[in-house]
Structures are given as C-alpha cells and as structure tokens.
RODO-2510 file (C-alpha; in nm, 4 decimals, decimal comma):
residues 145
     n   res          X          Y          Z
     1     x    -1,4458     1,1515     2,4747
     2     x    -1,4748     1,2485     2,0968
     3     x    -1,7461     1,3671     1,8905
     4     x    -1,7417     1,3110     1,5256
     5     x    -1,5747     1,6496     1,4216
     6     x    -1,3570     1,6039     1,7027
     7     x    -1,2574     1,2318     1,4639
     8     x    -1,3165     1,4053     1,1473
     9     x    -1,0232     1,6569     1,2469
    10     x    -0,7913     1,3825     1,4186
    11     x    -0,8670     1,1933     1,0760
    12     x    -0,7425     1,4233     0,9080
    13     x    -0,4316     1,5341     1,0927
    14     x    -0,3373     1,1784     1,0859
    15     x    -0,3038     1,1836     0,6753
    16     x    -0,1021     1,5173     0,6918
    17     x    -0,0386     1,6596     0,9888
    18     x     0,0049     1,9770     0,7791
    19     x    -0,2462     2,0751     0,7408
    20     x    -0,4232     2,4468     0,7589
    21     x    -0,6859     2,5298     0,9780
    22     x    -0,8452     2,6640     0,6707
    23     x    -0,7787     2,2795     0,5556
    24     x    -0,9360     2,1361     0,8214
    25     x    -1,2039     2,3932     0,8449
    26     x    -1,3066     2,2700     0,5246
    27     x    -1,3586     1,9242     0,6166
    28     x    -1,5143     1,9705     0,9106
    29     x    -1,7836     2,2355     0,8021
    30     x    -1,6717     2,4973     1,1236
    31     x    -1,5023     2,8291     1,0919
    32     x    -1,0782     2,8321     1,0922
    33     x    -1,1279     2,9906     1,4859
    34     x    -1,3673     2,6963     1,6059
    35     x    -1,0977     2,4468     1,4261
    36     x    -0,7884     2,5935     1,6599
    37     x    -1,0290     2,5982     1,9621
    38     x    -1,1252     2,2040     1,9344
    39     x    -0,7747     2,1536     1,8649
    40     x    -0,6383     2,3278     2,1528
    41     x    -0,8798     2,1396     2,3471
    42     x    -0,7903     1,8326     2,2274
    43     x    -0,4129     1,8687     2,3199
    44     x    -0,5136     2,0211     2,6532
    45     x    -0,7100     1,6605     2,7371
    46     x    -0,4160     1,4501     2,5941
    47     x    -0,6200     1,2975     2,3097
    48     x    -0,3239     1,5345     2,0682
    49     x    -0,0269     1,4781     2,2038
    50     x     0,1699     1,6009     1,9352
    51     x     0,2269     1,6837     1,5580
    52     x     0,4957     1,4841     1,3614
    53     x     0,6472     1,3869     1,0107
    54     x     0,7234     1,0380     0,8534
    55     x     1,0924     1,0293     0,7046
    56     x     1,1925     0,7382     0,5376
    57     x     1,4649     0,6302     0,7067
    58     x     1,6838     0,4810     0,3441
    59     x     1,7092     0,8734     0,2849
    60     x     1,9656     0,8354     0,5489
    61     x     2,1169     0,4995     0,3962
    62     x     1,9436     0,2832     0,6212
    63     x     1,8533     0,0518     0,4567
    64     x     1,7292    -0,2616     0,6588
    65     x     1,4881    -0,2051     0,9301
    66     x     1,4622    -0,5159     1,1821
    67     x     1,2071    -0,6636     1,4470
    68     x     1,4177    -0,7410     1,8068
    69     x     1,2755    -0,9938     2,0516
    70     x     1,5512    -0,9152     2,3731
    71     x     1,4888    -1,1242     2,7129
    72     x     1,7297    -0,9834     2,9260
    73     x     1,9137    -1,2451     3,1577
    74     x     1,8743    -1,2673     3,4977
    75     x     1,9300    -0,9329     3,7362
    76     x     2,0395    -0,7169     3,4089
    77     x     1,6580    -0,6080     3,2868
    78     x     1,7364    -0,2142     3,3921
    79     x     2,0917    -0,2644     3,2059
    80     x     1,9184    -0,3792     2,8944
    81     x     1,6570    -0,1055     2,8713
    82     x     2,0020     0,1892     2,9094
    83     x     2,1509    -0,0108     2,6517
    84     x     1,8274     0,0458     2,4314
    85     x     1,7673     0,3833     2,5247
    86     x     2,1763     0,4522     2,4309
    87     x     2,1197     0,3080     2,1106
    88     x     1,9537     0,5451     1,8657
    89     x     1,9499     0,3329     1,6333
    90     x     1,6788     0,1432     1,7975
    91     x     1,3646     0,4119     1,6817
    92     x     1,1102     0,2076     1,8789
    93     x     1,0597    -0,0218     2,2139
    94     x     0,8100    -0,1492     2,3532
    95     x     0,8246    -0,3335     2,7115
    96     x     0,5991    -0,6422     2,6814
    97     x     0,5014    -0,9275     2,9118
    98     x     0,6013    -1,2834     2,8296
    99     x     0,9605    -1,4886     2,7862
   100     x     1,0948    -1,1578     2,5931
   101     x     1,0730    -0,8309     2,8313
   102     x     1,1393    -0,5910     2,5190
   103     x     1,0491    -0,5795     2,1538
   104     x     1,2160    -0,3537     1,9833
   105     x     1,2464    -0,1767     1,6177
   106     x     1,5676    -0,0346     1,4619
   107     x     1,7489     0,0855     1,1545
   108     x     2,1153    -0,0118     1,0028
   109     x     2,2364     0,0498     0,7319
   110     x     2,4173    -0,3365     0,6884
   111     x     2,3816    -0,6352     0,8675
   112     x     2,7445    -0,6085     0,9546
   113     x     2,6236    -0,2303     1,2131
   114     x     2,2867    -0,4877     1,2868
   115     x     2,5616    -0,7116     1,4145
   116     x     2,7711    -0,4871     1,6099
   117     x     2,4489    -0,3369     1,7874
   118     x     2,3322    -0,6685     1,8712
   119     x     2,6647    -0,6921     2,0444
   120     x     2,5878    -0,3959     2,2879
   121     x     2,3299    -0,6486     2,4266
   122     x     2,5088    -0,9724     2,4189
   123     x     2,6556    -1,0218     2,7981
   124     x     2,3062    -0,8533     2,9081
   125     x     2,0085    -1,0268     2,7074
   126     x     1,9917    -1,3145     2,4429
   127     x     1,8055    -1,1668     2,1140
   128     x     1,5776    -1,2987     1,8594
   129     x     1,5856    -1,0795     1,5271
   130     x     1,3630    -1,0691     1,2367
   131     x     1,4246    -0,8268     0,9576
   132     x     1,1423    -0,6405     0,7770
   133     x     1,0902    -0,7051     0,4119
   134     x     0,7832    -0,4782     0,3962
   135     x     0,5175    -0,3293     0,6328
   136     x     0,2051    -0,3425     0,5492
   137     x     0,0104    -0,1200     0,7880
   138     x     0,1929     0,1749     0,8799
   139     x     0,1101     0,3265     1,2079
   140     x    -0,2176     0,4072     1,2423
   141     x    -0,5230     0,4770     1,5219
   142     x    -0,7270     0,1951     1,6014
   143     x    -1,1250     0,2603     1,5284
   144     x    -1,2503     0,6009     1,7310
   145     x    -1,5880     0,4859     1,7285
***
C-alpha cells in the first residue's frame, strides 16, 4: 500500500502534475533524491501509472461535451465498442453492467457533428444522450486512507 508521504506526494501530483522534485521535496519534508526514488517506486507497483495535462477541450471549438448511454442491439456489442474506439471524438468509455453496455463521454463542436456521430451507432445500438451543462467534480482519487 501507501504511507502518508507516499499520499502527500500523489496529492500533490494530482493538483499539478508539474511539479519539481524540489516541489515536492518541499511538501513532503525528504531530500529531491528520496522524492524520485518513492516515485519511481510508485510507478514500478502501478499505483503511478502516468503523468498528464487537463486541456479544455472549447480551446479546440468544442464546445458541448455530452453523457452517452449506448445498449448495443442484439449480436452487434463488439461492433459498437470499434465504432467507439473509431470515434475520437468520444474522449471516454466506460463498459458498465445493466440495460446500457457502454457509457460514454464525448466532445462536438454543434449538435448538428453530435448528430452525425450518433449516426455511426444507429443500425448497431439505440442511444440515450444527455449533454453537460457543468461538472462539478472534476476527476479526482477517491479517499487514500
């Protein structure tokens, strides 16, 4: 598991993954060389599995974002997921249980392109959309502790 540096840095790396090691040194308390050495160990156990930046996605004129509920008709759930993965529009998917096999997230810059995505998936899956107005809570790690 964790210890509480090990959360302090993770912390930390989740509000800017920027950051120095002399950064992070300083909010842990260790030296800059202890720092990379937790880190590295971190990664090498999978609890790091990467470093990333948020982009807004409007800088790109997207400008609607929208929640899609897809249950794939009978016999055409591996055609629906290629469709998805085609798509790069969709940024996120996640395969659930229940009546809908796939929830999805994407980005279009109209609702006419929302439309003529949604059309990929028509004689595959029937889809239930919802379009964000706002998003409260970002991505973020559930409690460590």
């Amino acid at each position: 598991m964790t210890d509480e540096i090990d959360q302090l840095l993770i912390t930390a790396l989740m509000g800017d993954s920027r950051l120095s090691l002399k950064a992070l040194a300083q909010v842990s308390g260790l030296s800059a060389p202890s720092v990379a050495e937790r880190l590295r160990k971190l990664e090498e156990r999978g609890v790091i599995t990467g470093y990333t930046v948020n982009v807004d996605p409007r800088a790109f004129g997207y400008q609607l974002q929208a929640i899609v509920r897809v249950r794939p008709l009978p016999g055409r759930l591996q055609e629906v997921e290629r469709q998805i993965l085609a798509l790069p529009e969709f940024t996120e998917c996640d395969k659930v249980t229940g009546d809908d096999c796939f929830i999805a997230r994407l980005c279009v810059r109209s609702m006419e392109q929302l439309d003529e995505l949604l059309d990929h998936l028509n004689g595959f899956a029937e889809t239930n959309t919802a379009i964000v107005k706002k998003t409260p809570v970002k991505r973020r790690l559930p409690p460590m502790a």
